[in-house]
C-alpha positions as CSV (number, residue, x, y, z in Angstrom):
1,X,81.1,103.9,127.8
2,X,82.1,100.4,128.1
3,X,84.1,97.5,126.6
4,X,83.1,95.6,123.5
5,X,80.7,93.0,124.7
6,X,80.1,91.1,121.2
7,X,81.9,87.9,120.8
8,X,85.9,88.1,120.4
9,X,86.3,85.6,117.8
10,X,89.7,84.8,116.5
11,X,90.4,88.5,115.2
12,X,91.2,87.3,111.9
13,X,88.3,87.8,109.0
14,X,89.3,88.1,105.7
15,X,93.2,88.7,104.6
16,X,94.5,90.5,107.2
17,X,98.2,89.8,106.4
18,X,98.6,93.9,106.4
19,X,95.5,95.0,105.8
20,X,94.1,98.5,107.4
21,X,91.1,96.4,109.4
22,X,93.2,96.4,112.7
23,X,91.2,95.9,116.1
24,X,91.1,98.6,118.2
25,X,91.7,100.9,115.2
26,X,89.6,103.1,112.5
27,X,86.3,102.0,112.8
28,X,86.7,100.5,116.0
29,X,88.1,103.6,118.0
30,X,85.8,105.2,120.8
31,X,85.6,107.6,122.9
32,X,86.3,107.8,126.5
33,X,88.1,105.3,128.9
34,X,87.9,102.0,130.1
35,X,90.1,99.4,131.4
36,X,90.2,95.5,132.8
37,X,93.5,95.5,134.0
38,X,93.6,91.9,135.3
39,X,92.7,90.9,132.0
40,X,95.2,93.0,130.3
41,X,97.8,91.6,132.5
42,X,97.1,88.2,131.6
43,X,97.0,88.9,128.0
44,X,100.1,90.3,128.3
45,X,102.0,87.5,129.7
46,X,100.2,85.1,126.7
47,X,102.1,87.6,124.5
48,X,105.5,86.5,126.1
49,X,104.9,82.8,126.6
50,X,103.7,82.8,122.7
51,X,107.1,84.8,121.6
52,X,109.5,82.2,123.8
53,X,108.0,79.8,121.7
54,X,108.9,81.2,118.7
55,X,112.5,80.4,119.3
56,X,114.6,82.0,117.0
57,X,117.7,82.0,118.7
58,X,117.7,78.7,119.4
59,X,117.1,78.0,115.2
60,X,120.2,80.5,114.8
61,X,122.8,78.0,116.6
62,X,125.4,77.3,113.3
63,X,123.3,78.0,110.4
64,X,126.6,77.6,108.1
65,X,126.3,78.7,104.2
66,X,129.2,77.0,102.0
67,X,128.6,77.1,98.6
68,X,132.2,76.2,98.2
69,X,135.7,78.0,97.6
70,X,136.3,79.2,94.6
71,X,135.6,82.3,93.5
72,X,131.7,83.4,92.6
73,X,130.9,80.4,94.8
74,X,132.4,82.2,98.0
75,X,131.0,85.2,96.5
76,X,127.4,83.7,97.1
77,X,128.2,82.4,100.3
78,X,129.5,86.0,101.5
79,X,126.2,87.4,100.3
80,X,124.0,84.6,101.8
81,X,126.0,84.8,105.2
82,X,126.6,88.6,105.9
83,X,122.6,89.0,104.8
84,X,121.5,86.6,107.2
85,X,123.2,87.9,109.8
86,X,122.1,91.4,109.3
87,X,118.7,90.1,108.8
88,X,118.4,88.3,112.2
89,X,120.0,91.6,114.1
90,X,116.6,93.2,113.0
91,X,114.6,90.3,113.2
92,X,115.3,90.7,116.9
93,X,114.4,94.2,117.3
94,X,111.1,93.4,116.0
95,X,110.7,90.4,119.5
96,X,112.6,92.7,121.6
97,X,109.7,95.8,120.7
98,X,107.0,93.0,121.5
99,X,108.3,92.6,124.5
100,X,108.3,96.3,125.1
101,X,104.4,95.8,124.0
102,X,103.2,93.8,126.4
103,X,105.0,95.7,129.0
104,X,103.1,98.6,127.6
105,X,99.9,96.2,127.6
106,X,100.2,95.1,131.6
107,X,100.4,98.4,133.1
108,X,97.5,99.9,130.7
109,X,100.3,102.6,129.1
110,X,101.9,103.2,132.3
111,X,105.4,101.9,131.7
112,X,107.0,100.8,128.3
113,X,109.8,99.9,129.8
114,X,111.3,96.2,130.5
115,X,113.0,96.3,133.7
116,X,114.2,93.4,136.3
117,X,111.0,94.1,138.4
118,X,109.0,93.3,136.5
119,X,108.6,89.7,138.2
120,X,106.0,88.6,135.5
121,X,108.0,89.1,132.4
122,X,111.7,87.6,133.5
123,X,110.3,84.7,134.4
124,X,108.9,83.8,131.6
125,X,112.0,84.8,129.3
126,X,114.4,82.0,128.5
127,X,116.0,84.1,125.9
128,X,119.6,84.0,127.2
129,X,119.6,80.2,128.0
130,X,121.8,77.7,126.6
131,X,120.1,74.3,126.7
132,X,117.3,72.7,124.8
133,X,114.2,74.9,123.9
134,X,111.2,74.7,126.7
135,X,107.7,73.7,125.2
136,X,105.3,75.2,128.0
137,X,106.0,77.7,130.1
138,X,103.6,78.5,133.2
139,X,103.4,81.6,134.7
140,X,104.3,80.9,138.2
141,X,107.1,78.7,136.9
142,X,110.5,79.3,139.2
143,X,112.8,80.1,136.0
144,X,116.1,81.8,135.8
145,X,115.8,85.8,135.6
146,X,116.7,87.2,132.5
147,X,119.0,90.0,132.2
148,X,119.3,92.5,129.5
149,X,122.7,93.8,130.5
150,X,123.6,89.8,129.9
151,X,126.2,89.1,127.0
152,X,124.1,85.5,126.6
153,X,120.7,87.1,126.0
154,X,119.3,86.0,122.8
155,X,117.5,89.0,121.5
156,X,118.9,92.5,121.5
157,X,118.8,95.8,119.6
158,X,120.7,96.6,116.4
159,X,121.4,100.3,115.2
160,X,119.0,99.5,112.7
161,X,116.1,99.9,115.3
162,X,113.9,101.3,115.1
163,X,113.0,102.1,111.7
164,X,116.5,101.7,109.1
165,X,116.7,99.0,106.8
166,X,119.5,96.6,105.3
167,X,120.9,95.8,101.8
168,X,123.1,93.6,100.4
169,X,126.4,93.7,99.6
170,X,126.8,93.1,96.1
171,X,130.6,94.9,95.8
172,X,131.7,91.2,95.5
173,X,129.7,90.2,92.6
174,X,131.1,92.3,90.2
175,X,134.0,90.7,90.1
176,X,135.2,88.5,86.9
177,X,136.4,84.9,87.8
178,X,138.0,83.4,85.0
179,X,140.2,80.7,87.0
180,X,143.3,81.3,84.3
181,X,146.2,78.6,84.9
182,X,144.1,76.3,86.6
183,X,143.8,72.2,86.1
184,X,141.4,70.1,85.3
185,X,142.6,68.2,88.9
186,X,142.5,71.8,90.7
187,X,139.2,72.8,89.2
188,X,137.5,68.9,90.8
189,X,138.7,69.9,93.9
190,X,137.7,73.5,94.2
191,X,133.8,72.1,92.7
192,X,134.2,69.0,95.9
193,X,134.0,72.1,98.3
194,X,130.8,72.8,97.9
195,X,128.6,71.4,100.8
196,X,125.5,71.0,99.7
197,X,124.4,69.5,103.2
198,X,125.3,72.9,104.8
199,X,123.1,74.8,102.1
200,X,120.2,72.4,103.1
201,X,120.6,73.0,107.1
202,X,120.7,76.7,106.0
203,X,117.6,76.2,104.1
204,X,115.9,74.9,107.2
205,X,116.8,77.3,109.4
206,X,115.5,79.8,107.3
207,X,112.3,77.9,106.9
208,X,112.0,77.5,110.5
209,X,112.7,81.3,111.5
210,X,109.9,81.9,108.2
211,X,107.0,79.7,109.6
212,X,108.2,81.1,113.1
213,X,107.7,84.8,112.4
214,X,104.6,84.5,110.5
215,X,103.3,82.5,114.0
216,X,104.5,85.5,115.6
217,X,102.1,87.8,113.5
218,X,98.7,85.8,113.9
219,X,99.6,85.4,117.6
220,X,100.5,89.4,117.8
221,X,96.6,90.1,115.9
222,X,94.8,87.3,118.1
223,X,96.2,89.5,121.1
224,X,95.6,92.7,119.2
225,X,91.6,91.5,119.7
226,X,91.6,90.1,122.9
227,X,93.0,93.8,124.0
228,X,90.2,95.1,121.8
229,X,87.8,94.2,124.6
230,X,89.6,94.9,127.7
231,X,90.9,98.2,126.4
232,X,89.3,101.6,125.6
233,X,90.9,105.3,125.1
234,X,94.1,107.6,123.6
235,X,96.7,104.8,125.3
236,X,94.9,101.5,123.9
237,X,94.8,103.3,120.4
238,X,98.6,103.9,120.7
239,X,99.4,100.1,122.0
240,X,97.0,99.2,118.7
241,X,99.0,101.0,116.5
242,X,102.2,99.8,118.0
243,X,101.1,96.2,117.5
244,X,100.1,97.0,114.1
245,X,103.2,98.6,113.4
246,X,105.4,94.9,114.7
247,X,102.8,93.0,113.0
248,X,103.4,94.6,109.9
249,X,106.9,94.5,110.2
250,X,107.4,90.7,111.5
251,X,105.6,89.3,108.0
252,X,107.8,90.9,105.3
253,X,110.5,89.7,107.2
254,X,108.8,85.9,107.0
255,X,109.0,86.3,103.8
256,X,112.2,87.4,103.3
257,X,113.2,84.1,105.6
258,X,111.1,82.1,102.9
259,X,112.9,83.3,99.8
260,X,116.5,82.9,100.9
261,X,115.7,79.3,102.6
262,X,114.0,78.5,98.8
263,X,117.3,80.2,97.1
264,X,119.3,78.1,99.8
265,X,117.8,74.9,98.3
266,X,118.2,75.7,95.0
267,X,122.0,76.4,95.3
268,X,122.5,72.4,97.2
269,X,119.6,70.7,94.8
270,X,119.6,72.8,91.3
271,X,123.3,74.0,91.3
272,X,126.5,72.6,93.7
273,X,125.0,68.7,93.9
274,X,124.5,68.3,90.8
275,X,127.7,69.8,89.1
276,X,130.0,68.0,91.2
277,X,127.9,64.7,90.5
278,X,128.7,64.9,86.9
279,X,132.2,66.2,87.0
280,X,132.8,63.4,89.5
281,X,131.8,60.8,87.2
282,X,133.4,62.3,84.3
283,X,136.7,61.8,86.0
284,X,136.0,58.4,87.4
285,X,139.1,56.5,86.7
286,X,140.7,58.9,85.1
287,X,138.4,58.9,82.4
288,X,138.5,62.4,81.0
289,X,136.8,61.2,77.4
290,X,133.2,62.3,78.1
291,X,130.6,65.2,77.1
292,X,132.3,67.4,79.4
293,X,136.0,66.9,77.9
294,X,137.1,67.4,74.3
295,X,140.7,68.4,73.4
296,X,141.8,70.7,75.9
297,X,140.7,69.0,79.4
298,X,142.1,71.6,81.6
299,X,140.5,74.8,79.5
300,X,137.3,73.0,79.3
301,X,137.0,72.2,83.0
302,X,137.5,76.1,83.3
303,X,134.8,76.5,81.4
304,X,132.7,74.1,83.0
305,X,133.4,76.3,86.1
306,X,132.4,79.2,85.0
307,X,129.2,77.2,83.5
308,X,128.4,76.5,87.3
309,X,128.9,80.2,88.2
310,X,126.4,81.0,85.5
311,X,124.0,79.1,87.3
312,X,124.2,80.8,90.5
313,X,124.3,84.4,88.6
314,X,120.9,83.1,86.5
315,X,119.2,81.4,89.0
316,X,119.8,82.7,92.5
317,X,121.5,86.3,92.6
318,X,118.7,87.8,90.8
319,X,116.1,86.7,93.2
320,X,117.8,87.1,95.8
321,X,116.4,89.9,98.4
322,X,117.5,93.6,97.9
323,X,117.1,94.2,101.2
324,X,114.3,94.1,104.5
325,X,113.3,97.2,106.3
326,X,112.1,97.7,110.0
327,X,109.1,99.8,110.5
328,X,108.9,99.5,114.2
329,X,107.1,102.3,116.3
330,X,110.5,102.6,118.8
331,X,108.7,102.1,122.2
332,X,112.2,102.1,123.8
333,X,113.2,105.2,124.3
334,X,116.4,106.9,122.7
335,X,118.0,107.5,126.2
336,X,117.1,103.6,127.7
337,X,118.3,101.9,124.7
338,X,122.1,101.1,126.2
339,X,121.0,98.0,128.1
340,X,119.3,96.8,124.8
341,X,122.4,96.4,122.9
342,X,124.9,93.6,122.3
């Protein structure tokens, strides 16, 4: 038997966002072993350049979320925050299980492990720096060594890993806001807390991380095909599969990225802007005597409140995500996962 010597292509035909057609798998399986380990090596080390490229933790510096601070306002930020944040704690277990990948990749099956000697791995990881992202990164570069007991590293693994799932907290949305014994004066101020600018730099970053993560898949299948033909046998199946297995994790979570960056526009452009545009010019002056008024100022700018937090009940909180599951084949065994963790 011997490798695949038909043309490699790209790897992608068709819509293979998570399709079956994987290389290296079903049709594509055969028997006996073969392997070109230099070239394996090398593909291997493409897999780590390409993921410090995709530079999520350098996106994740400050992504604030103020929607403002009155009640279902902070309510949405809660949910957009705390989501977020549990969403990027698996978003890294899907890079760090890549990187377990192409450890598995270079040594053929051998060793799954990623460990300080391996020379050809830490220097190409820049996860745990602190300064501007790097563009190219060659492989004999002299770069700093990167540590995975480190408290700086970027990645790490969450108890999530490698297969649990998150959900959000919607305990705070049930609550009633009804903003009794407040002024028309108090009510301006709480709507001028909104920061819509800090709802649009969210919206980026999640747009960023998004277009990121679905780079990270096509790279992770272009690889998947190059091992295709330098790979035969029981232990390139199982690397297949594992790829597989991240690639079909890492672009549900792109997606997820996609529709709370959308939802963070739409809460600065559709919903907080807007609302404190008008209530601003409505009390311009002092002049109270507009659509908005009528007799009671104070009881309608409640209701004009609780107008906006219609909105964000309407128009966001019932697209927003349920939650974003890992799927991840857990190439790091139970007992090595300690250094792993924050």
């Amino acid at each position: 038997m011997t490798l695949r010597t038909d043309s490699p292509g790209d790897g992608t035909s068709g819509d293979s966002r998570l399709g079956d057609d994987w290389p290296g798998l079903g049709a594509e399986v055969r028997d006996g072993v073969e392997v070109d380990r230099k070239a394996l090596r090398e593909t291997a080390v493409r897999m780590v350049v390409d993921l410090n490229e995709v530079d999520i933790p350098e996106w994740w510096h400050g992504p604030g979320f103020n929607a403002g601070d009155w009640g279902r306002a902070n309510d949405v930020s809660k949910i957009f925050r705390g989501f977020s944040d549990a969403l990027y704690g698996i978003t890294s277990d899907a890079a760090v299980e890549c990187v377990v990948a192409a450890c598995g990749v270079a040594t053929a099956g051998k060793n799954y492990d990623i460990a300080e000697e391996n020379d050809w791995l830490t220097r190409q990881s820049f996860w745990n720096r602190r300064g501007a992202p790097i563009d190219t990164v060659s492989q004999f570069s002299q770069t700093p060594r990167s540590s995975w007991s480190s408290d700086d590293k970027g990645y790490a693994v969450s108890s999530q890993y490698p297969s649990g799932y998150i959900v959000v907290d919607w305990s705070d949305i049930e609550l009633r806001h009804d903003y009794g014994g407040l002024g028309k004066e108090q009510i301006r101020d709480l709507l001028m807390t909104g920061d819509e600018q800090s709802m649009r730099n969210f919206s980026k970053v999640m747009k960023a991380i998004s277009d990121d993560l679905d780079t990270m898949a096509g790279r992770l299948r272009s690889h998947a095909n190059d091992i295709s033909y330098q790979w035969a046998g029981a232990a390139a199946e199982k690397a297949q599969k594992s790829l597989k297995a991240i690639h079909d994790t890492v672009y549900p979570l792109a997606e997820v990225y996609n529709v709370i960056g959308s939802l963070a526009r739409t809460c600065a452009d559709d919903i907080v802007a807007p609302a404190k545009a008008r209530f601003d010019h409505a009390v311009a002056d002092e002049n109270w005597f507009t659509d908005i008024f009528q007799d009671d100022d104070d009881s309608t700018a409640r209701e004009y409140l609780k107008k906006v937090d219609q909105q964000f009940c309407d128009e966001v909180l019932p697209r927003f995500p349920q939650s974003a599951q890992l799927g991840l084949p857990g190439l790091i065994r139970p007992e090595d996962r300690r250094p792993y963790f924050n």
